[in-house]
Each structure stands twice: as structure tokens, then as C-alpha cells.
Residue frames as qw, qx, qy, qz and C-alpha x, y, z in Angstrom:
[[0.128, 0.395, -0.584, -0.697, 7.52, 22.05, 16.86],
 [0.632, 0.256, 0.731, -0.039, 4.90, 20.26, 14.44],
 [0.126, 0.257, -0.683, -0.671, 5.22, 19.79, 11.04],
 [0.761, 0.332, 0.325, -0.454, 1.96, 18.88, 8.87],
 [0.301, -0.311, 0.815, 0.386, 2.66, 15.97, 6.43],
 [0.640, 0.464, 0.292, -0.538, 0.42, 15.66, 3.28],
 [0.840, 0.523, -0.079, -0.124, -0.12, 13.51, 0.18],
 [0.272, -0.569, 0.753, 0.190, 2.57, 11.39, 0.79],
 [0.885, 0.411, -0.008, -0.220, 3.28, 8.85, -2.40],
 [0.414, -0.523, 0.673, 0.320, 5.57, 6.83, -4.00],
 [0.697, 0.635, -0.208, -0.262, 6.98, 5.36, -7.29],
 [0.518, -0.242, 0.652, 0.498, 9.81, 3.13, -8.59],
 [0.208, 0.468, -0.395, -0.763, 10.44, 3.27, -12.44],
 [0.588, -0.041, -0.727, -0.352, 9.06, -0.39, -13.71],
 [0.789, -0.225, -0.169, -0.546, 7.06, -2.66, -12.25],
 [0.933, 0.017, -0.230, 0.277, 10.36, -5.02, -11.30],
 [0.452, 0.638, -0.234, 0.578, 12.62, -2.14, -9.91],
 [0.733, -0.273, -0.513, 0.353, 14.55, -2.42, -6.70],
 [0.098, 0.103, 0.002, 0.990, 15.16, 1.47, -6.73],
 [0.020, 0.760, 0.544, 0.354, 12.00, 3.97, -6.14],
 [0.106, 0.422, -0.006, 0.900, 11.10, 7.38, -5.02],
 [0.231, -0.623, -0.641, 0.384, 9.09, 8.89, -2.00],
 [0.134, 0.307, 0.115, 0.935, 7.52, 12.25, -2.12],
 [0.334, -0.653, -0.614, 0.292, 5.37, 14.08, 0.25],
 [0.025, 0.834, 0.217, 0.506, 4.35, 17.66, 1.54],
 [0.543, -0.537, -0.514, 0.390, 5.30, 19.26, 4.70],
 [0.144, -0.840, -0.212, -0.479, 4.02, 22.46, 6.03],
 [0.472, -0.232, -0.584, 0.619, 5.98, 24.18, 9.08],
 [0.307, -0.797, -0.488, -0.178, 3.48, 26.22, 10.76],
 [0.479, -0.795, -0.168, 0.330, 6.07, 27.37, 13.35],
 [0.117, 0.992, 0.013, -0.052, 8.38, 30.17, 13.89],
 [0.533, -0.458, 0.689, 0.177, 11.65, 28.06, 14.15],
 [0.482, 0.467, -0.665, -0.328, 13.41, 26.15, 10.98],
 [0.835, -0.150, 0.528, -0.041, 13.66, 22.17, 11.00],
 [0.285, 0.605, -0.727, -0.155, 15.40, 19.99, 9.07],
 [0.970, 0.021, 0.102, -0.221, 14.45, 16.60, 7.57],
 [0.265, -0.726, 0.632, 0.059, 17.56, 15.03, 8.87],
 [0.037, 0.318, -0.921, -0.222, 17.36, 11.30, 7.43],
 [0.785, 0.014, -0.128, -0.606, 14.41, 8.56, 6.52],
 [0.027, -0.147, 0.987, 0.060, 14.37, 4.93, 7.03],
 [0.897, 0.046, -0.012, -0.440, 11.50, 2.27, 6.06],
 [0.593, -0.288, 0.741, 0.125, 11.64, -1.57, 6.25],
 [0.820, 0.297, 0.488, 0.036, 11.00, -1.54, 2.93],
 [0.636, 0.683, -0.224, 0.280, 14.19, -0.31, 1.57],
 [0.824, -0.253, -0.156, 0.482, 17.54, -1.06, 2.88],
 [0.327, -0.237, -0.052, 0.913, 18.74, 2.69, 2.37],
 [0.145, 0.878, 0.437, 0.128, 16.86, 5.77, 1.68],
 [0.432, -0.143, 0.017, 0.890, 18.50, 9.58, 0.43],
 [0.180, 0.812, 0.369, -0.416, 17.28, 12.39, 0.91],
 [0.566, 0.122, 0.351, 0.736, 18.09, 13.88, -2.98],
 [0.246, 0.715, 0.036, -0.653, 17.95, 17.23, -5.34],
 [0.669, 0.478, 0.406, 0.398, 17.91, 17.54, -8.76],
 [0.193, -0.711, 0.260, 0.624, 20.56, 20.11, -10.11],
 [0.802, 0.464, 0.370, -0.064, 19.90, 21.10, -13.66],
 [0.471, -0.421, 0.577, 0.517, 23.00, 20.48, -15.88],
 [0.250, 0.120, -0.651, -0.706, 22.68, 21.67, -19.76],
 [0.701, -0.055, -0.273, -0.656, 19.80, 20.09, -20.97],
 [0.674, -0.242, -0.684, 0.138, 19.95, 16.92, -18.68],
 [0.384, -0.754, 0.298, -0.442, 19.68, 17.18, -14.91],
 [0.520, 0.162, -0.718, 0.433, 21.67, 15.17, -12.00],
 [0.647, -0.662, -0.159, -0.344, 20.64, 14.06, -8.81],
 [0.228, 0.493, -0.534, 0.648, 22.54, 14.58, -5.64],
 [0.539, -0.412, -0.667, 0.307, 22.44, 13.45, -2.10],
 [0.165, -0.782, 0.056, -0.599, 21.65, 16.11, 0.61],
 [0.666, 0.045, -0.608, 0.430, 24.10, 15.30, 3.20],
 [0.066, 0.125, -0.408, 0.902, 23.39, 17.89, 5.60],
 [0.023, 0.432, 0.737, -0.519, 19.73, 17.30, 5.65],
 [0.001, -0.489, -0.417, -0.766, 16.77, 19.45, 3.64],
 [0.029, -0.123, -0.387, 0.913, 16.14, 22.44, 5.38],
 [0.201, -0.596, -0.669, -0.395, 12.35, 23.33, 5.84],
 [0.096, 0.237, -0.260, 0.931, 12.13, 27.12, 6.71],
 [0.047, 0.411, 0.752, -0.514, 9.31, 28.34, 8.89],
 [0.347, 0.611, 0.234, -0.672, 6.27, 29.67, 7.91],
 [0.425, 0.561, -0.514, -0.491, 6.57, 27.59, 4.82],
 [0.954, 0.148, 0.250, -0.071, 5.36, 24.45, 2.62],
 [0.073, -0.468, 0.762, 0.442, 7.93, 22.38, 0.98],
 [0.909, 0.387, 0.018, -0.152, 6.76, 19.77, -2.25],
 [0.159, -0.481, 0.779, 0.369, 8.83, 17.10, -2.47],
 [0.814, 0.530, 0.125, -0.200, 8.23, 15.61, -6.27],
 [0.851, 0.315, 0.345, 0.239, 9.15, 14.38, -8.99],
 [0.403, 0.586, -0.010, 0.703, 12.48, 16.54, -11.19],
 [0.085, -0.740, 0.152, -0.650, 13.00, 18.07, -7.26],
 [0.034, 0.349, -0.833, 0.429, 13.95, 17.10, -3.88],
 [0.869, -0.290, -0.071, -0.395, 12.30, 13.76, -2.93],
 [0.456, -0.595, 0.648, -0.134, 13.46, 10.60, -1.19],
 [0.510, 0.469, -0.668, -0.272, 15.58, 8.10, -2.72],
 [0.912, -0.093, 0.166, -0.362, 14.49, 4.69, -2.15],
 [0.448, 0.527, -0.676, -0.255, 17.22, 1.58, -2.63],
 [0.189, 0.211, -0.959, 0.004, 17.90, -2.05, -2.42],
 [0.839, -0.195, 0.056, -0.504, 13.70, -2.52, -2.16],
 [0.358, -0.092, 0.926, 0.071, 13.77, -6.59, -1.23],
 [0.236, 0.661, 0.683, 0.204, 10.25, -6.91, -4.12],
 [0.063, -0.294, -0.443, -0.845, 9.24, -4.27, -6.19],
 [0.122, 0.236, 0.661, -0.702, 6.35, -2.53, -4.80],
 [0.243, 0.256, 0.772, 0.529, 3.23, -3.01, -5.99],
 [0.017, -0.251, -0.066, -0.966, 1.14, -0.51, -7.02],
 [0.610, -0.450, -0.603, -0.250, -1.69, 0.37, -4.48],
 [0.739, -0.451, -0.469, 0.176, 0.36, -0.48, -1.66],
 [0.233, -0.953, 0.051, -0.184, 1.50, 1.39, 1.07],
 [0.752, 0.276, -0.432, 0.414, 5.49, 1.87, 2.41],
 [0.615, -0.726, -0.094, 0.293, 6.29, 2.71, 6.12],
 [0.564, 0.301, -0.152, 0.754, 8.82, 5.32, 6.46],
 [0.456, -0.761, -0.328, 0.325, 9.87, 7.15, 9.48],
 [0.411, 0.743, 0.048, 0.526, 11.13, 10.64, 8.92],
 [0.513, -0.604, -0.370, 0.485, 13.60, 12.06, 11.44],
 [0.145, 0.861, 0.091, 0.478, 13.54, 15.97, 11.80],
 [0.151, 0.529, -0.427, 0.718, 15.81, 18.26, 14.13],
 [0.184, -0.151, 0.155, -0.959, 13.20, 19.51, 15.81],
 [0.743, -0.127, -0.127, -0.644, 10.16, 18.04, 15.31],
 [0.497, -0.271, 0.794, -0.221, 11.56, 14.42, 15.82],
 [0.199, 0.005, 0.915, 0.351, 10.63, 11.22, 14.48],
 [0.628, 0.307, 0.151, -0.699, 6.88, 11.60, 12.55],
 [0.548, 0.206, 0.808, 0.062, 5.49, 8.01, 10.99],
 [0.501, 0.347, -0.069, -0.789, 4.19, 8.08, 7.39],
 [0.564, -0.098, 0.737, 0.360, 3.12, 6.21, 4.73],
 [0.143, 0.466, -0.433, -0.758, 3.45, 6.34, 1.07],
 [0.698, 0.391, 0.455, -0.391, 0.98, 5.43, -0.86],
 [0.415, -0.067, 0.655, 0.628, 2.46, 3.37, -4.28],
 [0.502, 0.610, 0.166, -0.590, 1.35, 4.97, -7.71],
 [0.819, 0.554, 0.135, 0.060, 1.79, 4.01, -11.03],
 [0.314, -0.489, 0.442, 0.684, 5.22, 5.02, -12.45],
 [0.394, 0.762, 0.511, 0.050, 5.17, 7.12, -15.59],
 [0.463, 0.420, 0.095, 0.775, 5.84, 10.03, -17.39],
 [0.075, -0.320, -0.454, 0.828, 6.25, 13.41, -14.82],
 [0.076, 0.832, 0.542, 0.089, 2.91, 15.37, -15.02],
 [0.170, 0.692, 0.016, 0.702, 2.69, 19.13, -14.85],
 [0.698, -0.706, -0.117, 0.005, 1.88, 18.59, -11.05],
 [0.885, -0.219, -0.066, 0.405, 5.48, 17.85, -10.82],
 [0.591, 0.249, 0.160, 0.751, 6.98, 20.71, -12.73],
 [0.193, -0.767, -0.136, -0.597, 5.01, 23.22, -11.49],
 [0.127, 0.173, -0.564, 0.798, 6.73, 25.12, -8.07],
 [0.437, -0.670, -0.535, -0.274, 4.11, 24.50, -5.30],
 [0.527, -0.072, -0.349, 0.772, 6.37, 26.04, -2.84],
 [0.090, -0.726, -0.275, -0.624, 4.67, 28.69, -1.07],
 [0.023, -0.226, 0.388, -0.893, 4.41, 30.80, 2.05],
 [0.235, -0.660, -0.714, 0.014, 1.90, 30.20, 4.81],
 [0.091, -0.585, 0.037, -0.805, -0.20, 33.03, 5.47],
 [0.174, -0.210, 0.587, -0.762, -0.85, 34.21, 9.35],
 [0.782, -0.188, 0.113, -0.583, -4.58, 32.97, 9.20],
 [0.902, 0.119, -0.242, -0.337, -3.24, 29.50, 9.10],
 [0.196, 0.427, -0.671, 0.574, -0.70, 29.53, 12.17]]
């Protein structure tokens, strides 16, 4: 099984916040599901894997206790207002620039190293709101 991991990033909301976000591509080439079973980094003391479930005109975020499924023959975007990875109890605020270790552990594929590059924090772009979710075509199996 190999999963392709791209533009991985990260955020927190201020410049002083012990809380941030992780967000990243991943592309499963094969014919088999996986399933991004749990994250850890040393630079947060817990990390959830969340959704966002919109509720009247506000939305609510939710743990994904079972894991975020990641069908075959298909990219997932995790962003901003949509399933990304919840970052807590940072020990320092991260500054922008830097980079955060975090080890992702899939069914299937197994453990796969990344890191997240820090960005500003900010208001969501259209990048974010816009579904990048898509289907891989055959020439790129």
C-alpha cells in the first residue's frame, strides 16, 4: 500500500496559541481503502483527527474516532472548515516558518513521517472552501 502525501501545513489561531491545526493531501493510488488511524508529533501533547459538521449557520467540530477513511483511487484535502488534524497542549506556540514532526499511522500503509510546514494564521481563503476532492484517473496508477 502507498499513500502520496502533499503540501502538508500548519496553523494555530494567534501567534501565542497552545491549540493549532495540521492539514495535508493524501492520494491513494491503490486498489484497497486505508484509514488514517491516529497522529502523534513531539510537538503537541495530543493530536485529533477532526470534521467539521455544519450546524445552522455556525459549524462544529468533531473528533473522528474510528479513524478518516481514505477510499482508493482517490485524493483526500485535509483543510481548513473540513477534516484536518487537531493539534493540543503545543508546549510554545509555533512560530511561523517552522516546521512540526508528525507521524501519521494508517491501517495499511503504516506509519509515514511528515512535516508541516507553519503558516501564518488568518482568515480561510477560497483554497479552503473550495472541494479539491477528486478521483484519480488510470493514467496516474
Amino acid at each position: 500500500m502507498t499513500l502520496q502525501i502533499s503540501r502538508p501545513w500548519a496553523r494555530t489561531e494567534s501567534a501565542d496559541a497552545l491549540m493549532g491545526a495540521g492539514f495535508f493531501t493524501v492520494a491513494n493510488p491503490d486498489v484497497e481503502h486505508d484509514r488514517l488511524l491516529s497522529a502523534s508529533s513531539p510537538k503537541a501533547g495530543k493530536i485529533e483527527i477532526q470534521a467539521i459538521k455544519v450546524v445552522g449557520p455556525g459549524i462544529r467540530m468533531k473528533a473522528v474516532e474510528a479513524g478518516l477513511r481514505v477510499p482508493k483511487l482517490t485524493t483526500l484535502v485535509l483543510k481548513p472548515r473540513g477534516y484536518h488534524l487537531l493539534m493540543l497542549d503545543l508546549p510554545a506556540p509555533w512560530p511561523i516558518g517552522s516546521k512540526v514532526p508528525v507521524s501519521l499511522d494508517f491501517e495499511k500503509a503504516g506509519r509515514i513521517e511528515v512535516e508541516l510546514l507553519v503558516e501564518a494564521h488568518g482568515p480561510i481563503g477560497v483554497e479552503a472552501l473550495v472541494d479539491t476532492s477528486k478521483e484519480i484517473g488510470r493514467a496516474h496508477v
